[in-house]
C-alpha positions in Angstrom: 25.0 -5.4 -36.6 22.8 -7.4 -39.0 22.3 -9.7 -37.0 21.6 -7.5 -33.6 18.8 -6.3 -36.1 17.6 -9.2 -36.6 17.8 -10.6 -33.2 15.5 -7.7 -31.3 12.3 -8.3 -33.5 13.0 -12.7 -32.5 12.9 -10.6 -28.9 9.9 -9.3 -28.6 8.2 -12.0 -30.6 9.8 -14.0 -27.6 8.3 -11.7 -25.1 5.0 -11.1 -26.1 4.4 -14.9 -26.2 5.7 -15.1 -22.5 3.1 -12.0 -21.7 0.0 -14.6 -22.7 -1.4 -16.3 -19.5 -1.5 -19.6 -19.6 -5.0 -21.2 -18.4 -5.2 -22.8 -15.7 -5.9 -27.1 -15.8 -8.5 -27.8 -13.5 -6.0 -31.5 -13.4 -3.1 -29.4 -11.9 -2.8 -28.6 -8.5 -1.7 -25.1 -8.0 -0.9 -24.4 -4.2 0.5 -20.5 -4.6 -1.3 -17.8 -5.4 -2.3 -18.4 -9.2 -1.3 -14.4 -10.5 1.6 -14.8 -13.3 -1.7 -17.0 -14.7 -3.9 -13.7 -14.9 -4.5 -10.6 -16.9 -5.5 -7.1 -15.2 -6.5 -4.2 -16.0 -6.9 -0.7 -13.7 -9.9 1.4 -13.9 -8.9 5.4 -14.9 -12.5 7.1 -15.1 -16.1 5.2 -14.4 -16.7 1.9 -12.9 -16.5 -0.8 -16.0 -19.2 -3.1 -16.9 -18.6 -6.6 -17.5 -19.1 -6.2 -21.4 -16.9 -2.9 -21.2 -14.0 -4.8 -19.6 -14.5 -7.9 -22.0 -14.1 -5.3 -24.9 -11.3 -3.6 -23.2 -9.6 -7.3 -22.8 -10.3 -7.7 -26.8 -8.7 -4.0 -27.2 -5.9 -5.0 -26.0 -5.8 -3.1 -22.8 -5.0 -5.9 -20.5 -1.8 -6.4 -19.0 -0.1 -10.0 -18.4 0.7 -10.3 -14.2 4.6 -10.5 -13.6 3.8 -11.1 -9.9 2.1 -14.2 -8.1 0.4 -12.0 -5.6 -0.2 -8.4 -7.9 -0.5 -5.2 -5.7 -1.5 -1.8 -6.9 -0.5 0.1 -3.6 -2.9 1.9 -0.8 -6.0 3.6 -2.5 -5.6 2.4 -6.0 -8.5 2.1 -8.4 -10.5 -0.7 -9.1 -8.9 -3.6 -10.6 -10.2 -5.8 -13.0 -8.5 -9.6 -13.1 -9.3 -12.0 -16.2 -8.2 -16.0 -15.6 -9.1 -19.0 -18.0 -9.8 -22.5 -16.8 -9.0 -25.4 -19.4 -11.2 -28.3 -18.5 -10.1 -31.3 -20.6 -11.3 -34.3 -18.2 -14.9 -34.8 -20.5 -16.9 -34.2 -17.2 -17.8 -31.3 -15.3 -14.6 -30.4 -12.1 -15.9 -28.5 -9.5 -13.1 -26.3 -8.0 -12.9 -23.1 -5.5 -11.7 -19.6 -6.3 -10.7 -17.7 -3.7 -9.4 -13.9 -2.9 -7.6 -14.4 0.3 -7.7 -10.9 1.8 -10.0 -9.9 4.3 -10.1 -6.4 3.6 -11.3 -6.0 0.3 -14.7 -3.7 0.2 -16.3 -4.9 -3.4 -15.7 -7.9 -5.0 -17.7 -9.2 -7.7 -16.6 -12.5 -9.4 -18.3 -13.4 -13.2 -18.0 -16.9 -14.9 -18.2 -16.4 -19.1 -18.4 -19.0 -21.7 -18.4 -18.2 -25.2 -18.6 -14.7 -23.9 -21.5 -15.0 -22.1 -22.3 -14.9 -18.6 -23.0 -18.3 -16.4 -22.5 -16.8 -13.0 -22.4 -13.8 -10.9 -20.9 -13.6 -7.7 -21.3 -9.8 -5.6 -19.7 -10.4 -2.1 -17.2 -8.0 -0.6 -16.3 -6.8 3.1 -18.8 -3.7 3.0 -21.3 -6.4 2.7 -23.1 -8.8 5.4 -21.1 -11.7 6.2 -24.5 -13.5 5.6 -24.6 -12.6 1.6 -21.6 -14.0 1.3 -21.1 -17.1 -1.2 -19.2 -19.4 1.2 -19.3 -18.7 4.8 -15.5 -18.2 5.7 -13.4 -14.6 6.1 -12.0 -15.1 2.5 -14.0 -14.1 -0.9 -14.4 -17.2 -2.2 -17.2 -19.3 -4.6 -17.7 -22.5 -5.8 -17.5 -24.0 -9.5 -17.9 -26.7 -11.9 -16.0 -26.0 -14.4 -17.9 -27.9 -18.0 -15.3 -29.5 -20.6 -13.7 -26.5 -22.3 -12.4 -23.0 -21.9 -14.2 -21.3 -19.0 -13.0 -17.4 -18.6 -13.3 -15.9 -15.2 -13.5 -11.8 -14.8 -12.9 -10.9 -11.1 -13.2 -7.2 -10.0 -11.7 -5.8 -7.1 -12.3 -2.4 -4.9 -10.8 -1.1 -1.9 -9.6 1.9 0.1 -7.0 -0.3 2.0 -3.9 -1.5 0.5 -5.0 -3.7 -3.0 -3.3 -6.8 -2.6 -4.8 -9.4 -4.5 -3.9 -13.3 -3.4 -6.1 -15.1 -5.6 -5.6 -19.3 -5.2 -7.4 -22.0 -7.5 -8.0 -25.0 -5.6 -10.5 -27.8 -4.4 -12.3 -27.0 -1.3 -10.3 -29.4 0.6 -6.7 -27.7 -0.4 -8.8 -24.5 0.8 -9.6 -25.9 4.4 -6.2 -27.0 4.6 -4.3 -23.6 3.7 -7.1 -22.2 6.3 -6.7 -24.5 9.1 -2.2 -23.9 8.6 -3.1 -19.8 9.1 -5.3 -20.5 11.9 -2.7 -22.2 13.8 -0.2 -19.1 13.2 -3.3 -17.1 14.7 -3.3 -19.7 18.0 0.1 -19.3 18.4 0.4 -15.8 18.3 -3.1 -15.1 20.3 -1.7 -18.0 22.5 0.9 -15.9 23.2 -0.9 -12.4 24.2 -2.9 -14.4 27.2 0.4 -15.6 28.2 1.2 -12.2 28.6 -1.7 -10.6 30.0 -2.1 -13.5 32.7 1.7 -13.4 33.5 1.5 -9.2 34.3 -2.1 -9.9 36.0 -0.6 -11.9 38.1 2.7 -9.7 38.8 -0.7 -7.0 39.6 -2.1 -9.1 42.5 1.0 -10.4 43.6 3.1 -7.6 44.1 0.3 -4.7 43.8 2.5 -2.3 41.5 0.5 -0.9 38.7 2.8 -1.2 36.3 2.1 -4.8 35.4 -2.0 -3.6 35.8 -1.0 -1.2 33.0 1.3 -3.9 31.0 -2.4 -6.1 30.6 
């Protein structure tokens, strides 16, 4: 029994070290979604500042991300996502971060070094597709990263469903994952003008309006 005593507090020491994110190496190529690397934190009253969710991340009330894509469900409150990025090549690495869902309303993305603010990104799919950062369907910015410890804050607000895909790459491993979903898009809007110029056919052929209604 002693020694089930003394095994539980070895336990949770053990856990608690897993529940620190690890920062990301801007020398390491990451090609999944980068969450088990992130904290988060759910909004419960009035929209956080930036300095009220650094002080809730120093309170403690961050939670480590079990998942590599994290979802809080259909109508959830705003999420709040903190990352690090360990630069330790002695020269500045420029490198994109990307939230790859197209549905997300807000997003605002903030760079901090020695807890203070570098960048401010405020894009979102309420916004003008001009206003945003980089011009592509994904909420994404560019970064070089300086030699050191960069924090990134990230937060999040929908009415859809909050799922949150965030990837750390360069903007070549970007286009690439890009260009792989557009060819799943070809092949599956490929398809439908198979289908509508098959029944369209059928229609003129055989003058039933069955196959009109089918297109």
């Amino acid at each position: 029994k002693r020694l089930i005593l003394l095994f539980f507090p070895f336990l949770f020491c053990l856990a608690a070290a897993h529940a620190i994110a690890e920062p990301l190496d801007v020398s390491a190529q990451y090609p999944d979604p980068v969450g088990k690397s992130l904290t988060y934190l759910q909004e419960s009253g009035d929209r956080l500042s930036l300095d009220q969710a650094m002080a809730a991340h120093a309170g403690g009330r961050f939670r480590a991300s079990s998942r590599a894509v994290p979802r809080f469900g259909i109508t959830a409150q705003p999420v709040w996502l903190r990352l690090q990025v360990q630069n330790r090549t002695g020269k500045l690495a420029a490198r994109r971060l990307s939230l790859e869902r197209t549905w997300l309303d807000v997003v605002d993305f903030y760079v901090v070094r020695e807890d203070r603010l570098v960048q401010h990104w405020h894009t979102g799919d309420n916004l003008p597709f001009s206003q945003r950062p980089l011009k592509t369907r994904y909420f994404a910015f560019n970064h070089a990263y300086a030699p050191g410890l960069t924090t990134l804050y990230i937060r999040a607000e929908t009415a859809e469903a909050m799922v949150l895909p965030l990837y750390f790459s360069t903007s070549e491993q970007f286009y690439s994952r890009e260009m792989g979903s557009a060819h799943w898009y070809g092949i599956l809007y490929g398809g439908l003008v198979v289908l509508l110029v098959y029944n369209l056919v059928l229609f003129f052929n055989l003058r039933s309006t069955r196959y009109l209604f089918y297109s």
